[in-house]
N, C-alpha and C positions, 0 to 999 in steps of 0.2 A: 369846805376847808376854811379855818382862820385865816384873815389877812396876817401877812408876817408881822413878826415880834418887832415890837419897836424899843429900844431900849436907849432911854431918854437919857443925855448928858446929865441934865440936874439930878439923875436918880445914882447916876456914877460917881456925880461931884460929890457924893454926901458919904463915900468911902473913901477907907486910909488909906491910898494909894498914890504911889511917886506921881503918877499921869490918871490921876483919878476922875479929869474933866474931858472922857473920850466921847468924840462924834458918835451920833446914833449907829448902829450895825443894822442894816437893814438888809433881809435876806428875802428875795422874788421866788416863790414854792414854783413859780409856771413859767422861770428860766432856770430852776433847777430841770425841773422836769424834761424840757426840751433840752437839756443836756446832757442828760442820762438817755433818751429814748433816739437821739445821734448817734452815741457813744457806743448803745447794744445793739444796734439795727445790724442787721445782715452786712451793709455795707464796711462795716470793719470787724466782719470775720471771726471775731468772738477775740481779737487783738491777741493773738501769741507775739510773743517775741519770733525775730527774726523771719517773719511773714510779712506777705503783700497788708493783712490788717494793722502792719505793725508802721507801717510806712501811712499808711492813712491815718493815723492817731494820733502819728507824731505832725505830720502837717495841719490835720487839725489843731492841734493845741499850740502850736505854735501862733497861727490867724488868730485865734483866740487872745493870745497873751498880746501880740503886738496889737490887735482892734481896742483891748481895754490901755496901751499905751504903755505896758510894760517893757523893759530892754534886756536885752541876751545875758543870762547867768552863766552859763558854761566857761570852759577853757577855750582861751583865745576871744574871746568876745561874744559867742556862736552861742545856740540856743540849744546846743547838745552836746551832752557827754558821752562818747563810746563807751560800751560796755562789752568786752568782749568775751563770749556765752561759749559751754561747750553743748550744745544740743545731744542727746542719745534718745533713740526710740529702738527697742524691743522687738523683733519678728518673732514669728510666730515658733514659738522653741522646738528643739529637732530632738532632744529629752529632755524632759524636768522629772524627775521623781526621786523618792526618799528609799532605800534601802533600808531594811528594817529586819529584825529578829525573825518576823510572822511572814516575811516577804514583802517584795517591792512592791511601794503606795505608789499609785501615778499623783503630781496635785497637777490640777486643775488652774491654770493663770486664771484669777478673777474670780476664781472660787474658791479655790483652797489657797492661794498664794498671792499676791501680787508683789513684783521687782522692777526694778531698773538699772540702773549702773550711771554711775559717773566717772566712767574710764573711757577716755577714744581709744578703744576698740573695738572690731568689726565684729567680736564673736566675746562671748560671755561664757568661760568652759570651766566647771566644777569639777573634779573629778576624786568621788567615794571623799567627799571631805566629810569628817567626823562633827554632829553639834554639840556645842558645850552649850548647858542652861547656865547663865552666867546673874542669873536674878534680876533685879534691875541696875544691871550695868552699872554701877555711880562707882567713881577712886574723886572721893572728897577727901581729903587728906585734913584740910580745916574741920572736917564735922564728925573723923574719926572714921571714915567709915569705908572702906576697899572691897566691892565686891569681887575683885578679879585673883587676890592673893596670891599674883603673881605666876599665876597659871600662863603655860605658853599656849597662845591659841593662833600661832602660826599653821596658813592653812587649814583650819578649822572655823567652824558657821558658828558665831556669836547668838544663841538665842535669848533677847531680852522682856523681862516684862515693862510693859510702859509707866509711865508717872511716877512720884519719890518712894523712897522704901515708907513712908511712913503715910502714905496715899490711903492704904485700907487698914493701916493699924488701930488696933482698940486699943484705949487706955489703959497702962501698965506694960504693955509692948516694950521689946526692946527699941523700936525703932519708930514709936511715940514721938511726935515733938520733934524729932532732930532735923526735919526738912520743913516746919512750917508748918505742919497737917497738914490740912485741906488746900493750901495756897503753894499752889507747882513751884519748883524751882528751876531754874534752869538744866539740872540733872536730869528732870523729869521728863522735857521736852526728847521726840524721838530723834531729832539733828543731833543732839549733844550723842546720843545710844549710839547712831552712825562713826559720827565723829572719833568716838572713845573705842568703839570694837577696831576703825581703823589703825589709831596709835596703839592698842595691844596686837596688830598685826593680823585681823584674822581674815580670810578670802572672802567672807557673804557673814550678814547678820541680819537676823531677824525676827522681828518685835511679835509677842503674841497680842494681838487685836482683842481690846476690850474699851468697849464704847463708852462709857462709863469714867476710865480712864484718859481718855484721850480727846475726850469731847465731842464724837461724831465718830457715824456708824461705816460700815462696809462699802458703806454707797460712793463716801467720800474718799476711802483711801484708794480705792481701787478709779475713780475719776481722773487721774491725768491719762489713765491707758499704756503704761509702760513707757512714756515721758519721760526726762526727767532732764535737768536742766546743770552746768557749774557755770561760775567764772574760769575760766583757761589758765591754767598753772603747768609749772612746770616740770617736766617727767619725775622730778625729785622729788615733786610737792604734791604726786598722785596721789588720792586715796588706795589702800589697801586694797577694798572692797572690790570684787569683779561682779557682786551682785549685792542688792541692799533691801529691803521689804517688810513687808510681811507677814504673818501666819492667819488664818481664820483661826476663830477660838475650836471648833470643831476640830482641825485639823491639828493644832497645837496640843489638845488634847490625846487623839488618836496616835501621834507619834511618841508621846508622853508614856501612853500606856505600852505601845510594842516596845518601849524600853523599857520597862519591870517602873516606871512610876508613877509617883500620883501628882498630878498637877497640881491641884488643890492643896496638898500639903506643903510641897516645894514652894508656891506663895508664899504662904505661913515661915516657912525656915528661910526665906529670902527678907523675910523684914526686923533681920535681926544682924548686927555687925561683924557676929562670929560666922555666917553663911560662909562657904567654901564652893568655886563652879562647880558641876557636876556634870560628868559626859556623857550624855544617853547611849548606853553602850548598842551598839550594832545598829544606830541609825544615823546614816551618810547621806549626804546630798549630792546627786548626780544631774547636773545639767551641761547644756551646748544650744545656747540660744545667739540666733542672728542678732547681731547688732547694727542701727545704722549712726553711725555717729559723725557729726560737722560742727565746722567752727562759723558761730553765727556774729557778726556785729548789732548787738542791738546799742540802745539807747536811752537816758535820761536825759529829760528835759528838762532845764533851768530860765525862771524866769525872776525878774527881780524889780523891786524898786528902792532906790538908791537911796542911803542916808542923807540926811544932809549936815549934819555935823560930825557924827561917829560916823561912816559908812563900813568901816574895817569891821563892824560889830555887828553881829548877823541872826535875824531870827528866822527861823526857815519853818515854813508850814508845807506837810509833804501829804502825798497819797498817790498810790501806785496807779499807772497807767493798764497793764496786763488783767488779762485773765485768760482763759484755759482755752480758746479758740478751737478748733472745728472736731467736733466725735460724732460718737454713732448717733442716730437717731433715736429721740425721743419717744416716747407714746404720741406725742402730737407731731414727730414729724423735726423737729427741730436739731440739725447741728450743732448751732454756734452755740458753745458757753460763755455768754457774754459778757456774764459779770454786770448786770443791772446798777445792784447795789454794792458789789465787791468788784470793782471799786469806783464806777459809774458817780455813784451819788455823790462818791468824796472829792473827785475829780469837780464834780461839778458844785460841791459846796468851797473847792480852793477858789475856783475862779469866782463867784462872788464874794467871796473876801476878798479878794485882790480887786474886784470891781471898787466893792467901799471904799477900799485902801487909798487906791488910787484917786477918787475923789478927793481924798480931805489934802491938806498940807502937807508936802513931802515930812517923810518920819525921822526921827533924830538917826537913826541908825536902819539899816538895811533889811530889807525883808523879803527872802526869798522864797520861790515856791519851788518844791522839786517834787517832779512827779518821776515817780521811779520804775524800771523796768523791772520783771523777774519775781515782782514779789512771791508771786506765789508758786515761784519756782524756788525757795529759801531764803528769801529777804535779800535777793542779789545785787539787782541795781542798786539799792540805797546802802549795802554792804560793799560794793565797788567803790560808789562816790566816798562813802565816811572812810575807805583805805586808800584815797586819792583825792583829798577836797580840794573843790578850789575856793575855799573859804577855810581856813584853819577850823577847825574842832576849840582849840582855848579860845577861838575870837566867838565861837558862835554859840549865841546864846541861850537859845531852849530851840526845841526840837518839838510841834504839836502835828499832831499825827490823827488825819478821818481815815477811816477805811471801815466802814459797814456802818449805816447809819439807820435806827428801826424807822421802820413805814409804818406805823399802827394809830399814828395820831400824836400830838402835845403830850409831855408827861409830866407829874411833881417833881421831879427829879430829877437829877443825871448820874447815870452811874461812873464811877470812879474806878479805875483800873490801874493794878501796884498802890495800893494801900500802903500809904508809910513811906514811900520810895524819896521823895521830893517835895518843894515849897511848893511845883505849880500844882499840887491840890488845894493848899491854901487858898491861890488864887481863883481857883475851881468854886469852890463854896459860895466867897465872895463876890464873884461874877453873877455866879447860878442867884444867889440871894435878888439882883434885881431884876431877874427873871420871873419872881415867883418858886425858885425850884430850891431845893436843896442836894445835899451829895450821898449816894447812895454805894457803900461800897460793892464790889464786883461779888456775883452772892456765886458765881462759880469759880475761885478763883484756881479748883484744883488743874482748870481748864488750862491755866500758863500763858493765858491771853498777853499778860505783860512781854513776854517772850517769842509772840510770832506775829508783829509787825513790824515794819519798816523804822521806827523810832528804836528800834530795840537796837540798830545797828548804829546808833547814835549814843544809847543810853553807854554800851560799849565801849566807848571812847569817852567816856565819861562826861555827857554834855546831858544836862537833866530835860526827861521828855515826860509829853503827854500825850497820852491816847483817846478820841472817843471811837469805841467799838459798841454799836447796838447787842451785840450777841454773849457782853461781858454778865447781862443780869437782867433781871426782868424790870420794866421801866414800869413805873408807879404810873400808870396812865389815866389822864383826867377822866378818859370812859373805860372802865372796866378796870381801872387799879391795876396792880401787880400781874392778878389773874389772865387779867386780856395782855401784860409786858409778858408773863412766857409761855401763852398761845403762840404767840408771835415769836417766838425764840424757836418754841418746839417747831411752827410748822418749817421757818424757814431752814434752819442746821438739818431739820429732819426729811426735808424735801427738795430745797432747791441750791443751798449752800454749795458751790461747786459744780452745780447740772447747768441744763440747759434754761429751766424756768426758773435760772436768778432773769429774770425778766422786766420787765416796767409793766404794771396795768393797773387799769381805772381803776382799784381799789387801795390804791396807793393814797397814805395821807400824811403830808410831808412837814407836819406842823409840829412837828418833834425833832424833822432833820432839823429843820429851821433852825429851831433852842440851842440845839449844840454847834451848828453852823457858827450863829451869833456868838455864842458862847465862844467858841476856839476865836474869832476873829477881832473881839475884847481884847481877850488876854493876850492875841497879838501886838494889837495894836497898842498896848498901854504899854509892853516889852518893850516896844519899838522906840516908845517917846519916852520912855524914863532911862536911870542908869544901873538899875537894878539888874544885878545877876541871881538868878533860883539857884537855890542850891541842895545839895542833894543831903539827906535827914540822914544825923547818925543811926549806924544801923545799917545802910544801905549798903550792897556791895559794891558802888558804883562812885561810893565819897571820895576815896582813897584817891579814884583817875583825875578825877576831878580836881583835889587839891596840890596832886602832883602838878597839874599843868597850871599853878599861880593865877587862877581866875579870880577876882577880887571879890570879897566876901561880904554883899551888899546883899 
């Protein structure tokens, strides 16, 4: 492995930047490593929220933040923010199946179907509900474009396809162009499909499963096990939903047809504006599945170091604590999904940046880290904090976001995620330049990557953020170029993204976490000493929040 990057003040001073004369960023690959291989050991459980792994993660990183001499960011002084979680897990269904023309299909949880529910109730009961194929769900009203036309789907199963209507359109299409093509929108994402079947009212919705789409296979969706996770709202602010999910492409097909249609074409007539739902006549969904559902307190951790002239002025570097804690066993035998790299590695590249941090000269203005609960139960913890800061959203200044960093080696490059979004790509380039690297935009961006991190719940509130995610594009790798960047994409989304063996092992080469490590804690650091605000590029859906809240235009 290379010694870490050293990225030389003289090589920073010689760029146009407000605080262009920053301290070296040095990042240790063998106190990453021993951070990540704590973090995934058995001894914290694979860290679910509201578990015994979840009380050991947080006392770890607390030692951690006060040993490098950081002070309590939370409310009231404290080094945590409550989050209060509705937990539901799934028993074993007492019936699930589809009614149909040809006769009743039994499906299969985890074969034909996977759900969950975000309702505290003890029992999950369908009864002969009717499915509408509602296309891909979008009521854009800016882009023109209403799949639902006002169909009541009270009581009836929302069936959606995933990603934007214009995802597999050919040119000349009607529905060409109007989402971006290739680069998701937030329509696209299967939360928003949740989301929107619930405010058209319907009992259950669910997405037919195409990997392709959605950026990862079977393996993945069916991984939490009937899981699933909210923030605690109130009876008035329930989802609709009594069950949410769903389809194999096999089985979405198979129901397709005992209702006199073709799937395949229905695609086709769904990526166009004039689409109308359509009700697969004589196919109902019947189920009555146990529920077990509890009100869990987890938590985010906030650590900080204090400005010294601004402190009101906040740049906050986050990466989630959680990952998907204890399931069936593996081929080898293994439990816990511990999240190695999702979010092991990011975790453990915040705290050397705050290592660095913390050495040089208190910062003109404030720098927080928050590591968030829930991520990957919907972006919760960091979606809790940004609807409860204890830092205002107009005071805080960018938002830079690790979570999944590639293991394959050093790369030319860094990829870029939300192209076009905001200034901190400028500053991305310029950073990466004394690196050796340059910016490589996200080569999957149908994926919606900008969309399902923790910064996304910032970008939201209108505060402009940055992501680095390994998994956004194939990283130009000094050994093996591009080629060997999505080897490494393929095997890991294709294998361990979400399992048991997101693991640590000796074939780990951390010389690329490092670049971007370095890289995010730059552009921290240079935020933190200058008075420059990033701001968000016309165009952006996110300008508008932004200028609302009178951030000053620097």
């Amino acid at each position: 492995m290379l010694k870490p990057l050293l990225l030389l003040a003289a090589a920073s001073a010689a760029l146009s930047s407000p605080a262009s004369a920053q301290a070296p960023m040095s990042v240790d690959p063998d106190r990453l490593t021993q951070t990540v291989r704590t973090l995934a050991s058995d001894t914290f459980e694979g860290r679910a929220p509201g578990t015994r792994g979840e009380d050991r993660t947080l006392g770890y990183l607390i030692a951690r933040f006060e040993a490098l001499g950081l002070e309590p960011a939370g409310p009231d002084g404290d080094w945590l923010q409550k989050v209060p979680l509705l937990h539901t897990r799934l028993q074993t269904p007492r019936q699930l199946a589809f009614a149909t023309p040809a006769g009743a299909v039994a499906a299969k949880p985890a074969e034909d179907i996977y759900l969950s529910t975000i309702r505290p109730e003890d029992v999950a009961k369908i009864e002969n509900a009717p499915l509408v194929f509602v296309g891909y769900g979008v009521k854009a009203d800016e882009r023109g474009w209403d799949d639902f036309k006002g169909a009541d789907l009270k009581g009836k199963v929302a069936v959606f396809l995933i990603n934007d209507p214009d995802f597999a359109a050919a040119p000349g299409e009607p529905a060409a162009g109007k989402f971006g093509d290739r680069t998701m929108t937030y329509y696209g994402r299967w939360t928003y499909k949740f989301e929107e079947a619930a405010r058209q009212g319907a009992v259950a919705a669910l997405i037919v499963h195409n990997a392709a789409g959605v950026g990862y296979g079977w393996n993945v969706v069916i991984s939490p096990g009937g899981e699933n996770y909210d923030i605690v709202r109130a009876p008035d602010a329930l989802s609709s939903l009594k069950l949410q999910g769903w389809l194999s492409a096999a089985m979405s097909a198979r129901l397709f047809q005992a209702a006199g249609q073709d799937l395949a074409k229905l695609e086709l007539a769904a990526r166009s504006p004039g689409f109308r739902p359509i009700e697969l006549k004589g196919v109902t969904l019947n189920a009555d599945i146990p529920v077990v559902p509890e009100v869990v307190t987890s938590h985010n951790v906030l650590a900080k170091i204090p400005g010294s002239t601004r402190p009101e002025e906040v740049v906050m570097i986050g990466a989630h604590w959680d990952a998907y804690g204890e399931g069936k066993p593996d081929a080898e035998g293994r439990i816990y999904r511990a999240g190695a790299n999702d979010d092991a590695l990011g975790i453990a590249g915040m705290l050397e940046i705050a290592r660095a941090m913390k050495a040089q000269p208190a910062p003109q203005r404030s720098v927080v880290f928050g590591v968030w609960t829930a991520e990957e139960r919907g972006l919760l913890g960091s979606e809790y904090y940004a609807a409860n800061p204890v830092y205002p959203m107009a005071r805080t200044v960018a938002n830079l976001g690790l979570d999944i960093l590639q293991t394959a080696g050093a790369a030319n490059d860094v990829v870029l995620v939300g192209k076009g979004q905001n200034t901190l790509e400028d500053d991305m380039a310029r950073v990466a330049a004394t690196q050796g690297r340059t910016v490589t935009p996200e080569s999957l961006p149908e994926r919606g990557l900008f969309y399902r991190a923790d910064h996304f719940s910032f970008a939201k509130r209108g505060v402009p953020v940055m992501l680095l995610m390994g998994i956004a594009g194939a990283s130009n790798l000094k050994q093996g170029g591009n080629a060997a960047g999505q080897a490494w994409i393929d095997a890991y989304t294709g294998q361990c993204y979400h399992q048991a063996c997101d693991a640590w092992g000796p074939d780990w080469n951390l010389d690329g976490a490092v670049q971007d490590i370095e890289l995010v804690g730059l552009i921290g650091a240079e935020l933190a000493n200058s008075a420059r605000w990033p701001q968000w590029k016309p165009g952006s859906e996110f300008k508008a929040l932004r200028d609302k809240a009178g951030v000053p235009k620097q």
